[in-house]
TORKOL-608347 format. One record per atom (N, C-alpha, C, CB): x, y, z. Coordinates in steps of 0.05 Angstrom, whole numbers, padded with zeros to 5 digits, always signed. Glycine has a CB too. Example, Ala and Ser with C-alpha at 12.3 -4.5 7.8 and 13.67 -1.06 7.14 Angstrom:
+00264-00114+00156 +00246-00090+00156 +00264-00066+00156 +00226-00089+00181 +00257-00045+00142 +00273-00021+00143 +00258+00001+00157 +00282-00012+00114 
//
This chain:
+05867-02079+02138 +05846-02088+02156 +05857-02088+02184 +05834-02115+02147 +05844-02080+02200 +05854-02075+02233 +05844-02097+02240 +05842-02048+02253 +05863-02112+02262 +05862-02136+02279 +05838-02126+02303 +05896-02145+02292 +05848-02104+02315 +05836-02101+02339 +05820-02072+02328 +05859-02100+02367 +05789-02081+02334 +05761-02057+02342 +05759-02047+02368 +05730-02070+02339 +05762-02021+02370 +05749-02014+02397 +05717-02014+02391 +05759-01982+02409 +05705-02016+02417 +05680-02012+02420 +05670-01987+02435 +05672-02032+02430 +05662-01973+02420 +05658-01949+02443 +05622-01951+02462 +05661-01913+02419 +05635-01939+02478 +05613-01940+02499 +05600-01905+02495 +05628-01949+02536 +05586-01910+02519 +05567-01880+02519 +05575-01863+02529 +05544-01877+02530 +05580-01833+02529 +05591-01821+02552 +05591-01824+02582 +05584-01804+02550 +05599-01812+02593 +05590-01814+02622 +05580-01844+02640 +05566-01795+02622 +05581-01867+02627 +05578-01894+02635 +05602-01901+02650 +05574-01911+02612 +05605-01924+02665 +05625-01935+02678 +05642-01954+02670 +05618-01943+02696 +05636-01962+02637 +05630-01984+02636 +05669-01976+02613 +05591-01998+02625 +05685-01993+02609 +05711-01994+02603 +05710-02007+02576 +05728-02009+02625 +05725-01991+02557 +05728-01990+02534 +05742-02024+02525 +05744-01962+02529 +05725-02035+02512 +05727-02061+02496 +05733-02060+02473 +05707-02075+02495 +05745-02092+02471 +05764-02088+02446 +05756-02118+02435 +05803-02082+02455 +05743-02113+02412 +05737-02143+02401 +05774-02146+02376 +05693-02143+02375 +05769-02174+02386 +05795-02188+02363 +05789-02198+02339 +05812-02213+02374 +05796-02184+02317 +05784-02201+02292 +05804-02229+02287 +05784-02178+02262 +05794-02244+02269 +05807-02274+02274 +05809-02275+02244 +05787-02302+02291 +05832-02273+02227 +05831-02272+02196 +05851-02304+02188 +05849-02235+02182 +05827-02311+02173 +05834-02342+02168 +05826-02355+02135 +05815-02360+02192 +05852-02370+02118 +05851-02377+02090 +05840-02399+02086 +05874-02377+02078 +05814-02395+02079 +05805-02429+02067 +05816-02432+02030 +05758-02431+02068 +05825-02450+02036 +05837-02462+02009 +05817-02495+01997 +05877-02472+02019 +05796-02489+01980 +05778-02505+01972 +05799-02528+01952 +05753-02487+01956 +05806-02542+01958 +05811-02570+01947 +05790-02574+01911 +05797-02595+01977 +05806-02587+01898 +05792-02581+01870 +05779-02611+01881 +05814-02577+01833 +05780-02632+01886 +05776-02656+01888 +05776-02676+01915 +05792-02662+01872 +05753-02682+01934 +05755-02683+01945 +05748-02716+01954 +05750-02662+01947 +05738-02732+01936 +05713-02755+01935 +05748-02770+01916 +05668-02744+01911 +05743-02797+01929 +05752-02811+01911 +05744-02816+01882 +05752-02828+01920 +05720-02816+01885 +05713-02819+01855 +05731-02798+01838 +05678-02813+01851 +05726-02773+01848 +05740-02752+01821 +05773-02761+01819 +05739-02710+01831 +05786-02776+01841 +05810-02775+01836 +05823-02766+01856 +05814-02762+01816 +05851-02779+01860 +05865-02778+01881 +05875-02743+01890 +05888-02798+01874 +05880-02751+01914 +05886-02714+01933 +05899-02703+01919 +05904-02708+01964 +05928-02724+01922 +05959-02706+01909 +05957-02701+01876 +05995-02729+01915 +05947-02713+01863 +05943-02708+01830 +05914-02681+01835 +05929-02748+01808 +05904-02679+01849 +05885-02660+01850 +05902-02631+01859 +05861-02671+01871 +05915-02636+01880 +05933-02611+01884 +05962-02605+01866 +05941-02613+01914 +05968-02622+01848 +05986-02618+01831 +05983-02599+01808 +05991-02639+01825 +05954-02617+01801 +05932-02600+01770 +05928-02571+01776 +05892-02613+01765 +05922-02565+01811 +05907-02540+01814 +05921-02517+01805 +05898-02536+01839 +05910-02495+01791 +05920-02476+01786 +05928-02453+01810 +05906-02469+01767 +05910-02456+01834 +05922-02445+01856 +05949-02449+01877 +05905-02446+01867 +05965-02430+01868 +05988-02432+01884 +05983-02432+01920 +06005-02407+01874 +05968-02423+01922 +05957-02414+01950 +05956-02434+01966 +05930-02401+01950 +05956-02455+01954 +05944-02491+01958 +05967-02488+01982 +05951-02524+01925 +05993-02474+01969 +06012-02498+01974 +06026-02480+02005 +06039-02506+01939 +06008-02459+02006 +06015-02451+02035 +05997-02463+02057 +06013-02420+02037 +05977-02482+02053 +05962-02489+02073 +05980-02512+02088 +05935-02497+02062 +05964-02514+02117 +05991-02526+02135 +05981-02561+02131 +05991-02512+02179 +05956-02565+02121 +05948-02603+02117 +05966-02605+02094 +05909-02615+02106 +05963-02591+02077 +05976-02597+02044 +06012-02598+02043 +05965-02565+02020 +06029-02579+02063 +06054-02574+02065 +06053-02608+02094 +06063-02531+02077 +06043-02612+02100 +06042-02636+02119 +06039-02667+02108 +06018-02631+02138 +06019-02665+02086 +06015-02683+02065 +06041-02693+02058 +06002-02671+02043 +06050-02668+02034 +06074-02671+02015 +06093-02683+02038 +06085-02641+01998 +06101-02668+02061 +06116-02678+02066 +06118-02709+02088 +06124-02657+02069 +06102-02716+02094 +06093-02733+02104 +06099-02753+02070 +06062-02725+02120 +06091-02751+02058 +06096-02769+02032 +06125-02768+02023 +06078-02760+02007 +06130-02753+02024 +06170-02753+02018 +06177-02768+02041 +06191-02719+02019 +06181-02759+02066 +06183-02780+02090 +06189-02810+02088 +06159-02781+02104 +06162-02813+02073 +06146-02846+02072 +06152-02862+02054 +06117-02847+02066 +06157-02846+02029 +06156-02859+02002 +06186-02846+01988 +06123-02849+01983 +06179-02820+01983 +06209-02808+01966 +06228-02810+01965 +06217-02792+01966 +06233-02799+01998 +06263-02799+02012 +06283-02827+02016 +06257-02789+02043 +06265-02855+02009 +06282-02880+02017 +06294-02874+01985 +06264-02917+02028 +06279-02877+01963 +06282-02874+01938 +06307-02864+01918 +06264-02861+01936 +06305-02839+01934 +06337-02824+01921 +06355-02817+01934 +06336-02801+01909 +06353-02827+01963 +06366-02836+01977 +06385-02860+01961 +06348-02842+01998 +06372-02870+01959 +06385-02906+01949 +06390-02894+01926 +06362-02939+01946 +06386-02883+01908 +06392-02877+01873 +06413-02864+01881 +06369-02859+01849 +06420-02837+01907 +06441-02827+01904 +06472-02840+01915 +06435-02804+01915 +06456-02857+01930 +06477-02876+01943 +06490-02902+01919 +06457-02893+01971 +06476-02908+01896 +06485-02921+01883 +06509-02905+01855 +06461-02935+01877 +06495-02882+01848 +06491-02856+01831 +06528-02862+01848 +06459-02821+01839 +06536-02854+01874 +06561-02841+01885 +06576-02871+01885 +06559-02822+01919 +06574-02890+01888 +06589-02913+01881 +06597-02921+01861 +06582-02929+01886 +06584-02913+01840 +06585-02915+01805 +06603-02900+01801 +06561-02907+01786 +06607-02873+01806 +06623-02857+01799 +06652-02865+01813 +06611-02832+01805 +06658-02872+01840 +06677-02875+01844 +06684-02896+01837 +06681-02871+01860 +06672-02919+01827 +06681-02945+01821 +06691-02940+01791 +06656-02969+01826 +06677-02916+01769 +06680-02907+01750 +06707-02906+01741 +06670-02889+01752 +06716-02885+01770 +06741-02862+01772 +06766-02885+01769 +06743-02840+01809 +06755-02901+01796 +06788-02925+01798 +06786-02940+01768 +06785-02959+01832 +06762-02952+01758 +06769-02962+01722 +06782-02950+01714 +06751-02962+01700 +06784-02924+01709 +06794-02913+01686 +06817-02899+01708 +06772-02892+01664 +06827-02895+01722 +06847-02893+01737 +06867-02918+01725 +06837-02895+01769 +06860-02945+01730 +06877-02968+01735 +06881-02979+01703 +06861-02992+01757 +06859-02977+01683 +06858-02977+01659 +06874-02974+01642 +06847-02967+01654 +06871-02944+01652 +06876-02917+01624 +06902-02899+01628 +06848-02889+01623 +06903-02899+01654 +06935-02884+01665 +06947-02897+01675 +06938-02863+01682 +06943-02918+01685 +06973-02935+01685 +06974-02961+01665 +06978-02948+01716 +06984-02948+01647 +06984-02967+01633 +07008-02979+01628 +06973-02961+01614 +07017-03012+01622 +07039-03030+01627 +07028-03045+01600 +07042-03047+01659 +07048-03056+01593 +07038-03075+01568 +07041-03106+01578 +07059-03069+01538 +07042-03110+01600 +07038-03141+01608 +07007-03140+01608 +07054-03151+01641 +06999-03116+01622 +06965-03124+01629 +06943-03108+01605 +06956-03111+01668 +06941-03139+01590 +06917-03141+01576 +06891-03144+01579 +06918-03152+01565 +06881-03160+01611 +06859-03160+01617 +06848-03144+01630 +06855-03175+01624 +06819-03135+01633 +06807-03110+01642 +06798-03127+01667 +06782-03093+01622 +06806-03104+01693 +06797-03107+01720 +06770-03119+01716 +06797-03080+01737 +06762-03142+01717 +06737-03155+01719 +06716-03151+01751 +06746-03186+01713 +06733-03144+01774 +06726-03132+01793 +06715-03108+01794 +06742-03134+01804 +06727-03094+01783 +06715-03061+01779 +06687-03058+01761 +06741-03041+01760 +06692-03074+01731 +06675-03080+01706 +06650-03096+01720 +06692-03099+01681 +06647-03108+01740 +06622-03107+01752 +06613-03103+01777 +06614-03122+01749 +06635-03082+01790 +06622-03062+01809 +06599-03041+01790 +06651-03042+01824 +06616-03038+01766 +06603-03010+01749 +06579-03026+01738 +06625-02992+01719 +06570-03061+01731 +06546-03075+01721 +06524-03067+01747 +06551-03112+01714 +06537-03077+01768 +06523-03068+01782 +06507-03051+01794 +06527-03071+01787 +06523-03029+01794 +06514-02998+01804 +06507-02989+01775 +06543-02977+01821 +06489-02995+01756 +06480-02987+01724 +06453-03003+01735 +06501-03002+01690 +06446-03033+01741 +06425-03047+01742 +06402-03038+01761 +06434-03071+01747 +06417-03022+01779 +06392-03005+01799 +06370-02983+01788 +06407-02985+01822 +06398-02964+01772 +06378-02935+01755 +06365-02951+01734 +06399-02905+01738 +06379-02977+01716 +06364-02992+01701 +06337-03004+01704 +06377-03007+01697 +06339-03013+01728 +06316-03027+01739 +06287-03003+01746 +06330-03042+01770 +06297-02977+01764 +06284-02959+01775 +06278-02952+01747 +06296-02939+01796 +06285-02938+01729 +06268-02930+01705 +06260-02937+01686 +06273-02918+01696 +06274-02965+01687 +06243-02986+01678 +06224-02986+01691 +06243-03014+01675 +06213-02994+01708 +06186-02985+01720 +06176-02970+01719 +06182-02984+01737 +06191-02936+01716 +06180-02910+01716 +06164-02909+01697 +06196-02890+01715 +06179-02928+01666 +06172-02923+01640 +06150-02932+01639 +06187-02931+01621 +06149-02957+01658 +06129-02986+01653 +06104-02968+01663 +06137-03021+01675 +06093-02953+01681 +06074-02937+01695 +06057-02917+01679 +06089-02922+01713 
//
């Protein structure tokens, strides 16, 4: 499809060759639009049109909602997720490879850094489940 039409004129006229601009533009119909049927983002999730997800409200939406809501979320899960692991590493560092036979008791410092950093993902997917 051509952007730009000439218009032709008549012979011998004075009049200077015009150029209309065509304007080509994607409407993307929303399956659900009324609260009643149900919320936006579960409406654009269901839809079987991929096309959805090039429109500039819908790519503004999503991300406007990660922004708002997502991004504090696993943010904090990854921030706990990377403390666990290193608090993990020094347990079984201090544990398991150096081992001395005077020390029988387990780092109780470490053993609830690791209660701790367990009670967050514990907590977060209980709720998920609870939903």
């Amino acid at each position: 499809m051509k952007d730009v039409v000439d218009i032709k004129v008549k012979p011998g006229s004075k009049a200077k060759v015009k150029k209309l601009y065509k304007i080509s533009y994607q409407l993307n119909l929303l399956t659900s639009m009324s609260s009643e049927d149900g919320q936006l983002m579960s409406a654009i999730a269901e839809s079987d049109e991929l096309a959805i997800f090039n429109c500039d409200v819908v790519r503004d939406c999503i991300d406007y909602k990660w922004q708002k809501f997502g991004r504090l979320v696993h943010v904090r899960g990854l921030i706990f997720h990377t403390i666990y692991i290193i608090v993990l590493s020094l347990y079984i560092k201090v544990e398991y490879l150096h081992i001395t036979v005077t020390q029988k008791v387990p780092n109780k410092s470490l053993l609830g850094g690791i209660a701790v950093c367990l009670i967050y993902p514990l907590l977060y997917d209980g709720t998920q489940m609870a939903k």
